[in-house]
N, C-alpha and C positions, 0 to 999 in steps of 0.2 A: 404461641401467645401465652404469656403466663398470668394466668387468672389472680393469681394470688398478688397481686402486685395494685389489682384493681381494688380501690375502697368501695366499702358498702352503705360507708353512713358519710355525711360531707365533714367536710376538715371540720374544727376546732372555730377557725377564724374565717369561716366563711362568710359570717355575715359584720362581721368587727373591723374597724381599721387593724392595719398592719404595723407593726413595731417597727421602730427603726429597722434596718437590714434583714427582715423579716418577707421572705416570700410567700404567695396561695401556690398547692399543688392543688391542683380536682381532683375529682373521683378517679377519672381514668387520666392516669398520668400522659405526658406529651411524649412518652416516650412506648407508649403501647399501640397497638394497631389491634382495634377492634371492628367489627362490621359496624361503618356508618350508613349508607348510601346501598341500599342493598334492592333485591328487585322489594322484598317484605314490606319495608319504610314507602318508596315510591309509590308501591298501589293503596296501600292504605290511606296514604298521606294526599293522594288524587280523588281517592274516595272521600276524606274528611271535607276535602277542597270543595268538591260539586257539591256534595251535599249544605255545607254550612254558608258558600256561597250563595244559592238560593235561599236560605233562609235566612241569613242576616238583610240581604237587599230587600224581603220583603217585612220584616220586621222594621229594620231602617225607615221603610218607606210607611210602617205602617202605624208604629209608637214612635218615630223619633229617636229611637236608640239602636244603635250598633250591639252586636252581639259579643262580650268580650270573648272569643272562641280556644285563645291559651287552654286555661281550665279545662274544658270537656274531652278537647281533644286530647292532652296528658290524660285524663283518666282512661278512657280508652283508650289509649294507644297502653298503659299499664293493663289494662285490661285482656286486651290482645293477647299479651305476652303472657300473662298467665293462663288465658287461655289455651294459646299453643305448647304453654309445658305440661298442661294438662294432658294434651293427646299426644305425648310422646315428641314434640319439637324441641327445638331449641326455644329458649325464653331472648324475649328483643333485649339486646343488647340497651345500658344506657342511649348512647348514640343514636341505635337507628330509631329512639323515641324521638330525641332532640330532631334527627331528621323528618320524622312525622308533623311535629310543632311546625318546624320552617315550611315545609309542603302545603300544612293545613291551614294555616292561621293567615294564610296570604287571602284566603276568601274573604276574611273579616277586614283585613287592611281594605281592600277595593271595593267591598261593599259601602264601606263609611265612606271612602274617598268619592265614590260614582254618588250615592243618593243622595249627599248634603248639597249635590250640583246638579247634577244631568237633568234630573226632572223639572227643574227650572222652563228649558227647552219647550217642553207641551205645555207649562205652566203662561207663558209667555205666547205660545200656538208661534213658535218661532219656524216650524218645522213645516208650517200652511204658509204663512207670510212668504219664506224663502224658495218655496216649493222643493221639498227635499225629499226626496223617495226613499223607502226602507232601504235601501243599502248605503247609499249619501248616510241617513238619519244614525245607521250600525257602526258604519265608520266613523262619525261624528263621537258620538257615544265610545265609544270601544279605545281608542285611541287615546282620548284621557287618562283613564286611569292605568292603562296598561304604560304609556309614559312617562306620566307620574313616578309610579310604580318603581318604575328603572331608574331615574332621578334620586327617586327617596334612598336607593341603593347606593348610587356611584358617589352622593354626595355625603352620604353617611361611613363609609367602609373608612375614610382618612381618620374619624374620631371614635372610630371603636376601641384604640387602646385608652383613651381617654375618661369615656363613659366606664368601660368597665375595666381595668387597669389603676391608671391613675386617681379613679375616684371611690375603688372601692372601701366600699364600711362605711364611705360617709353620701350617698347616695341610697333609698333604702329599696327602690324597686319594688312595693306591693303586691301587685297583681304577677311577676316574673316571680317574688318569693315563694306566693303560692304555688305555682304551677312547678316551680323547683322542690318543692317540698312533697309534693305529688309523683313527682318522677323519682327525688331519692328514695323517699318512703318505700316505691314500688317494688327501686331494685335491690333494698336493703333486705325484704324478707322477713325485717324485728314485728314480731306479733304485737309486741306493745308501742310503737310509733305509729303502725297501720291503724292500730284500732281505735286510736286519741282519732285521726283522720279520718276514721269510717262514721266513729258515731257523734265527734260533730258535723259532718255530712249531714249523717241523715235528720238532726237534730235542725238545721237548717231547711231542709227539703219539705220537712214537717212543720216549721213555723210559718215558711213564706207561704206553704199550700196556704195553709187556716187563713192567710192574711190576703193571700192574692187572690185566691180560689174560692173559699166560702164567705170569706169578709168576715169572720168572726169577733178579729178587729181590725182599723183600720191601717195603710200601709204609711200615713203620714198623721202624726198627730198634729193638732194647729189649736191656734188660740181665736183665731178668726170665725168666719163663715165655713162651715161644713158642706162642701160638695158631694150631698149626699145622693141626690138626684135633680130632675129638673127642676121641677117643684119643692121639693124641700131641700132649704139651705138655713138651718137654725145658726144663731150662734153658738159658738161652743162652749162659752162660759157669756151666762148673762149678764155676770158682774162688768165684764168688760166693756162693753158695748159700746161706752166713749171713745176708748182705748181704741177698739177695733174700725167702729164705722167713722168716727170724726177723727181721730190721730190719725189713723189708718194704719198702724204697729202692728200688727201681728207675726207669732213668732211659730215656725215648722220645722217639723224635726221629722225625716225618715223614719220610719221603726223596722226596715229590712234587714233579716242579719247580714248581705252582703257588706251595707257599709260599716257596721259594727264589726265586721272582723278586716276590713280596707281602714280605718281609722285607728285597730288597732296596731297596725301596720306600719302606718303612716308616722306615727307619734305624735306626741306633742304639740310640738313646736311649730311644727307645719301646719299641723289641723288647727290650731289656735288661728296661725295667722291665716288662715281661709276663712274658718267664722269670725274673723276682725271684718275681713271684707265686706262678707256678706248680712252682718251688725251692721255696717255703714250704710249699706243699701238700703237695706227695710227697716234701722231704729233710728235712721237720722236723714237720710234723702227723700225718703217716701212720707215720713209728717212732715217733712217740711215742703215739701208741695202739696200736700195733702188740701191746704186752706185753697188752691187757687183754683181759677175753675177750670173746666175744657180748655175753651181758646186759649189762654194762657199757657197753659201746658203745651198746647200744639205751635206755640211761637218755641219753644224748644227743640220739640221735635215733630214734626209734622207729618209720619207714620200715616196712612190711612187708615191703619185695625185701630188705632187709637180713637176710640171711640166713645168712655164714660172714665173717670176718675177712680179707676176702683183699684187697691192695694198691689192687684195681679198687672193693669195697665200699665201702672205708675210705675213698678219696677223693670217690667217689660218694656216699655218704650224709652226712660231715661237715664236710671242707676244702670242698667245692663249696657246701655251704650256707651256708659262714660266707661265701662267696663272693658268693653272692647278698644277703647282709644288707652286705658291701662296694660290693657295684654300688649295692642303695638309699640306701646313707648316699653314695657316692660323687655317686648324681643326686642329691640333695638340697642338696650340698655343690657340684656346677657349677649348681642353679638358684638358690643362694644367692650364688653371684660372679657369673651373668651376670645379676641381679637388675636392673642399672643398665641392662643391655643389653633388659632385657625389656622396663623402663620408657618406655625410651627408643620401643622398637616401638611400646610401648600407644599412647603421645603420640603417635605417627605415624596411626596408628590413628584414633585419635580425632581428630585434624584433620583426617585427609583424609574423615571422616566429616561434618566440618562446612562444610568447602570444598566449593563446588557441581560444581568437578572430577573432586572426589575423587582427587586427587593425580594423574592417571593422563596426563595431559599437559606435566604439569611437569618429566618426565625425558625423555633422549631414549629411543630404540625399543629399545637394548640394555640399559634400565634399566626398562622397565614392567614393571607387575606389575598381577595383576588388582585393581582401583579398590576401595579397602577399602570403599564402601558396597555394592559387590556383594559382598565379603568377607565383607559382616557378615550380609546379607540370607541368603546361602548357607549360613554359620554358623549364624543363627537358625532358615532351615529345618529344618536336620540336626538341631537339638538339640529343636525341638516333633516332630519324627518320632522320635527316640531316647527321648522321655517317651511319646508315644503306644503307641510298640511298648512299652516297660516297664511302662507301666502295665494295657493291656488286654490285650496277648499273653503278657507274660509272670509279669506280678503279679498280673494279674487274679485274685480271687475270695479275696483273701489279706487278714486285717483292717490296715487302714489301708496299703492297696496305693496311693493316690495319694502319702501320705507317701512312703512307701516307695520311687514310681517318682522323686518327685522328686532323692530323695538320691542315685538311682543313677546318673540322667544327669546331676547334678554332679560325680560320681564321676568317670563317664567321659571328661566336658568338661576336667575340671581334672588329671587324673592324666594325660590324652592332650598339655595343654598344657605340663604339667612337666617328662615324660620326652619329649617333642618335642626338644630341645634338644642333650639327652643322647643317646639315639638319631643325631641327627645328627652329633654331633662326635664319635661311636664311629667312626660310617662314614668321616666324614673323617680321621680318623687313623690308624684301622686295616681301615680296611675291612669292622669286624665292628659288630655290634650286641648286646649281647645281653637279644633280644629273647625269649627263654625266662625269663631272669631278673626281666627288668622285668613280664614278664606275671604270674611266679608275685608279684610283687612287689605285684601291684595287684590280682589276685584274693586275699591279705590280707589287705590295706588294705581293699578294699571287705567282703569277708566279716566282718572283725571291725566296723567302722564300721556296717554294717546289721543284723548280732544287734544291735548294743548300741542301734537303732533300731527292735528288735522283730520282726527278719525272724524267724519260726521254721524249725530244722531241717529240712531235706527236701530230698524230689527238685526240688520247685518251687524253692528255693532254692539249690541247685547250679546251676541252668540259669540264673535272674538273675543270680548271680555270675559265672557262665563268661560270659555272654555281657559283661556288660560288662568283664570280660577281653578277650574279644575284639575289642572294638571299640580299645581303647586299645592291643592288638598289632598291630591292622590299621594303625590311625595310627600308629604306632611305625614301621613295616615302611616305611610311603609316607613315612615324612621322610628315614629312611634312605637310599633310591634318590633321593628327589628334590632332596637335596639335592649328589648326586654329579650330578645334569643340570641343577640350577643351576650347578654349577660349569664341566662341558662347555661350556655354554651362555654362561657368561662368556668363558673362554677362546676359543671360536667366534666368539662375538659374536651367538649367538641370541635370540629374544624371548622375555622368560621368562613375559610373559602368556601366550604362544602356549605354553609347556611345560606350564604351569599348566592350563590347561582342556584339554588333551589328555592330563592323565595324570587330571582327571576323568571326562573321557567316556568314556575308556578302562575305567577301572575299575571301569564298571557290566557291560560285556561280560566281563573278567575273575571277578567276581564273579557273573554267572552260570556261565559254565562251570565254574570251581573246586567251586562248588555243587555241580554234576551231576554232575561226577567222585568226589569226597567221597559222595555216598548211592549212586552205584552202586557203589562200591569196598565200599559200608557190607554190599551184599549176598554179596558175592564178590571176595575173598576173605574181605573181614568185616576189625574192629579186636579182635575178641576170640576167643578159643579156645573149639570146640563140641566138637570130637572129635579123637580124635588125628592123622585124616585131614586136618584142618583145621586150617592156615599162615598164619594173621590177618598181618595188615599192624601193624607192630610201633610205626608213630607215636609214636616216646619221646617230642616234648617233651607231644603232648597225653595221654599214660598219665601224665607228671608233674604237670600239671594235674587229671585225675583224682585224682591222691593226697592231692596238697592240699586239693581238693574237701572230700573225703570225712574228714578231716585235720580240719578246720575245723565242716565241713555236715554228715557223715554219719557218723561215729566219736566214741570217746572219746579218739584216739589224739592225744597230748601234740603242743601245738607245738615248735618248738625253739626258743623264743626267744632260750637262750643264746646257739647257734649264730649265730643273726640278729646281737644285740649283738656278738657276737666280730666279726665283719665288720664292723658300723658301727663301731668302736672302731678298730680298724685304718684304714678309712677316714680317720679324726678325724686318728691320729697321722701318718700321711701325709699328711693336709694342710699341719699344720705346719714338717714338714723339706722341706717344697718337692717333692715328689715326686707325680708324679698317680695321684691312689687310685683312677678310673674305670680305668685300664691296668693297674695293680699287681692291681684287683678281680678284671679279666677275663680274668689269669693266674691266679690260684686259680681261677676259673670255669670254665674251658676245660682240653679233655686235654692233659697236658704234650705229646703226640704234636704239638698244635698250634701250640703257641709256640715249643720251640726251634728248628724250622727256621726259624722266624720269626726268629730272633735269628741263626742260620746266613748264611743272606742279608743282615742286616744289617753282617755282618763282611765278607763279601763286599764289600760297598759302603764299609763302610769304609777296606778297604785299596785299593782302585780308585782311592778322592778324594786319598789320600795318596802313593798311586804315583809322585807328579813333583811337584815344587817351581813349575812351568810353572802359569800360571794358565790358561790359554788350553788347553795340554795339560788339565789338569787338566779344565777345563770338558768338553772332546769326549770324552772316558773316559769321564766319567758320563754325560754323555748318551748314548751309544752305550748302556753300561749300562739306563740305561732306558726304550732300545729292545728290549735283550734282554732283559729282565724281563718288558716288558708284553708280549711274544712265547711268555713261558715260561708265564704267567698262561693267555693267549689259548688256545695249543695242551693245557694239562695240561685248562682246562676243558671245552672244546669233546669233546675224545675221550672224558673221563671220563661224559659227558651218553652221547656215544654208545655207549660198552660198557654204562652203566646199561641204558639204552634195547635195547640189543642183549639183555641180560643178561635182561630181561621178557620181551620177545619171545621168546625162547628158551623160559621157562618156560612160558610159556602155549601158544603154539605149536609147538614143535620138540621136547618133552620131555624138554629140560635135552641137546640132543646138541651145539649150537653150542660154548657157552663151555669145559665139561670138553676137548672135543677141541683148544681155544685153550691151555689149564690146561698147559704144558709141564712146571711144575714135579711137576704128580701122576705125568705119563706119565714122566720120571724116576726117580719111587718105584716106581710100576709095570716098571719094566724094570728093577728090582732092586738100587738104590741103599735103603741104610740111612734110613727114613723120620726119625730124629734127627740123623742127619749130617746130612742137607738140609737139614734144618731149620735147623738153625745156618748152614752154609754161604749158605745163602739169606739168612740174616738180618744178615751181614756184607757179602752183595753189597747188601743196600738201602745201608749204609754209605759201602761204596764207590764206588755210584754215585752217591750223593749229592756225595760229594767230590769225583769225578770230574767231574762239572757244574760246580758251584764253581768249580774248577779255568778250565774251560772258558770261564765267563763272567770271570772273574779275565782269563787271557789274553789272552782275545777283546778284552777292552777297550783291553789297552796295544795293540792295533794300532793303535786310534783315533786319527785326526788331528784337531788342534788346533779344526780348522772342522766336522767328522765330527756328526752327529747332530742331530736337530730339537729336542729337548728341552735348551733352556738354563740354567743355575741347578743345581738339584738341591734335596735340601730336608738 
């Protein structure tokens, strides 16, 4: 093996469009044989697995948010490796990192794909109704996302030269840039690349504490009502008062450095058009219902939590719905442009189906992918086990349940290949997915498409629905990550066959644990409220699946189809002016708290690019930049896993004495400061520290020299 041949730092145009007749080499060229796949990568990578597994599914179930697990596990798995050259080992190969990531990061795919559903199930008490006994209930459960899972693969592997090939430079991959800048960094060795990366880490680790942990200030600045406590909700500027309680405008802004360095990321262009969306939402849909009353509002949409007129309702039950009817007409509208791109796959598809090859040696090693007639053969297993399970387990005893299972697993076959796509090119350009929206999207579609095929109302009929829900968020979820380790993997130079069947294998152990965490959680805390004693696990996106459920399946409660068309409509007319309706949708969709520091960071970046006329200067600014971004990303998540994590612990164990005593800003109140002064006070230091950062990363970059930083290009 000759080492010498391997790069230390990434190409020039790794992150850049390509010139004409201008090829990317990786790190490790396609023509060297390094340890990928080794026993080292395996156990670790099984270790990352279990471990982030159960802790994403209970975070998932417990905040509503998935855990992004990329990040932590590059760092560690860098970690490792320096640590075994320290006692005399070999240091991990680039590679057998990139194999840790596809091992580990399948935990986080199946936790987001199982908890935005499965819990539904007890939500529903679908599991007493049906009478289904813990092994029925496991299989149930388990089989979803591990399904999915495989879906999200077979249907993904045709457009991976596409995603990251064909689109590279002009697709920007945030959250994969970091985690890629994390792994060159590591195996570069340059003291001054690592240390941009260490100390905005810990620069990060340190603002999110003060801000998550002691409340110093607060983690979302607003213009509105201060959710300060139960009893105190001052306004945050008194001046506004019209503005806020009778317009109902109000304007939030995140102050974590995670998205300050994902928005720097992100650019421009994009983050603009997210805060357009989400401008639309809360500065022009929410006053403008703002005048009507309840009832009125509930001839819209007739939600049950919709309950008083208030800024957080109003966006919540009708901008976010038109939002969601945006996201589907928006997928509908990229599976109809990349329609030529799909064709193109099939044909691939199908030749190498006919070639006795199967395509699989006609590329070299940093271009395989697993041999489409094991594609298909894998494919066709998963989909006669997705009819068997539909038809005996879950239709069983229902008149014309074979009909019935048939339509359901084309359902899932064909809505999991549709929103594949989509899902992907969310993750590649913003990092986000939204994989709540696409689900409520496709339990819908299947809900109304199998009444009008004779499914009857009922409990049996909620659980086929959900489930094949589930399976198309499972696939949703696994295109999403894997196509950010298709990308790693390009830029590395890793084998993507080798990425591919390790984030299947994987996901059969992810999907067991996720399972066992989900019905033990089902017993205690519980997803539903028994007694006043009793603190259920509050699982928003699967309570929204719930509602739909029951919306559709279980109620006479009106769809909102208006809402749906206002969103597809929108979509339509952003097609036309050239503007991407998938971005603009998932600005309405998402809390304004999300996007504008998305759009913060992107100002950031853009005055960094612009700072010198110097091309060369220019270049090592932003790269440096997005070393300090994917450092700000790295340390905001990493600590925020752990004060969650801490934050349970606490609750279960310590009864509730760890985090209050961290709480700086109560023990404040308690020593006699005005609990509405603070409040505000507090909620202009998130402000300021926001700014302050900015600021920070602003500075920090003009020191940058010309040559300064790994990452070349910018997007």
């Amino acid at each position: 093996m000759n080492e010498q041949a391997i790069q230390t730092r990434l190409p020039e145009n790794a992150y850049r469009e390509l010139k004409p007749g201008e090829t990317y080499t990786p790190m490790v060229p396609a023509t060297m044989r390094v340890p990928e796949i080794t026993t080292r990568s395996i156990v670790f990578g099984t270790a990352m697995n279990a471990i982030f597994a159960m802790a994403a599914t209970y975070l998932a179930l417990k905040a509503g948010q998935g855990i992004e697990t990329a990040i932590p596990i590059s760092i560690l798995a860098v970690g490792l490796s320096g640590l075994l050259l320290r006692f005399g080992l070999r240091r991990s190969s680039l590679l057998e990192n990139v194999n840790i990531l596809a091992i580990g990061t399948t935990s986080g795919i199946v936790a987001g794909g199982t908890c935005f559903t499965m819990p539904a199930i007890y939500m529903l008490k679908l599991h007493e109704s049906l009478h289904l006994s813990n092994v029925q209930l496991f299989l149930q459960i388990f089989l979803v996302p591990f399904l999915g899972a495989v879906l999200g693969v077979v249907f993904l592997v045709p457009f991976r030269r596409y995603f990251v090939r064909d689109m590279h430079g002009k697709l920007p991959f945030p959250e994969g840039t970091a985690t890629n800048e994390i792994l060159a960094t590591g195996a570069s060795g340059s003291s001054g690349q690592a240390w941009v990366l260490i100390y905005s880490f810990l620069i990060a680790v340190v603002y999110n504490f003060l801000s998550f942990a002691t409340k110093l200030f607060t983690s979302t600045f607003t213009t509105g009502r201060l959710e300060f406590s139960e009893k105190v909700k001052p306004l945050a500027i008194p001046a506004l008062e019209k503005l806020t309680d009778h317009v109902k405008a109000v304007f939030m802004m995140g102050t974590g450095a995670y998205y300050l360095g994902l928005g720097y990321i992100v650019g421009l262009r994009y983050a603009t058009i997210i805060a357009c969306g989400s401008f639309l939402s809360c500065f022009v849909l929410v006053p403008l219902l703002a005048p009507f009353d309840i009832e009125s509002l509930r001839r819209l949409n007739s939600h049950p939590g919709f309950t008083e007129a208030t800024p957080h309702q109003i966006f919540h039950n009708i901008p976010r719905i038109i939002g969601i009817g945006g996201i589907f007409a928006a997928g509908l509208i990229s599976i109809l442009r990349m329609s030529k791109v799909m064709a193109t796959a099939l044909r691939e598809a199908i030749g190498g189906l006919v070639r006795s090859t199967g395509g699989r040696h006609e590329h070299e090693r940093t271009d395989q992918d697993i041999g489409y007639p094991a594609l298909f053969v894998i494919g066709l297993l998963t989909t006669a086990v997705l009819f068997f399970y539909f038809r005996f387990s879950v239709l069983g005893g229902m008149p014309g349940a074979t009909r019935l299972a048939i339509i359901s697993t084309l359902l899932a076959l064909l809505l999991s290949f549709l929103f594949t796509t989509v899902s992907a090119w969310a993750i590649a350009m913003i990092s986000t997915t939204p994989l709540s929206g696409m689900t409520v999207t496709t339990i819908i579609i299947t809900a109304v498409v199998l009444l009008k095929a004779g499914l009857p109302k009922g409990d049996a009929s909620m659980l086929a629905v959900l489930l094949v829900g589930g399976v198309v968020c499972a696939a949703l979820s696994m295109a999403g990550t894997l196509v950010t380790e298709f990308k790693i993997g390009y830029w590395i130079g890793a084998t993507p066959r080798r990425i591919q069947w390790s984030a299947i294998v994987a996901s059969l152990l992810a999907s067991v644990l996720v399972t066992i965490v989900i019905m033990v959680l089902a017993y205690r805390p519980g997803y539903v409220a028994i007694d006043a004693m009793n603190k259920p696990l509050p699982a928003p996106q699967a309570n929204m699946m719930r509602s739909t459920l029951e919306t559709f399946l279980g109620t006479n409660q009106e769809v909102p189809w208006l809402l749906y068309g206002t969103g597809a409509v929108i979509s339509v007319i952003l097609t036309f002016i050239g503007i991407s309706p998938l971005a603009f949708a998932l600005g309405m969709y998402l809390p304004m708290d999300v996007n504008t520091p998305l759009l913060f960071g992107a100002i950031v970046a853009h005055f960094v690019s612009r700072s010198t006329k110097d091309e060369k200067l220019a270049k090592g600014r932003n790269d440096k930049g997005i070393l300090i971004a994917s450092g700000l990303i790295a340390g905001a998540a990493i600590i925020e896993v752990l004060l969650n994590g801490l934050a349970i612990l606490d609750e279960q164990y310590f009864g509730k004495a760890v985090m209050p005593a961290l709480d700086l800003g109560r023990r404040i109140i308690d020593g006699g400061t005005s609990a509405e002064w603070w409040a505000r006070v507090n909620n202009w230091l998130g402000l300021a520290a926001l700014v302050g950062l900015s600021l920070f990363v602003y500075l920090d970059c003009l020191r940058a020299k010309p040559a300064e930083g790994v990452a070349h290009g910018g997007h």
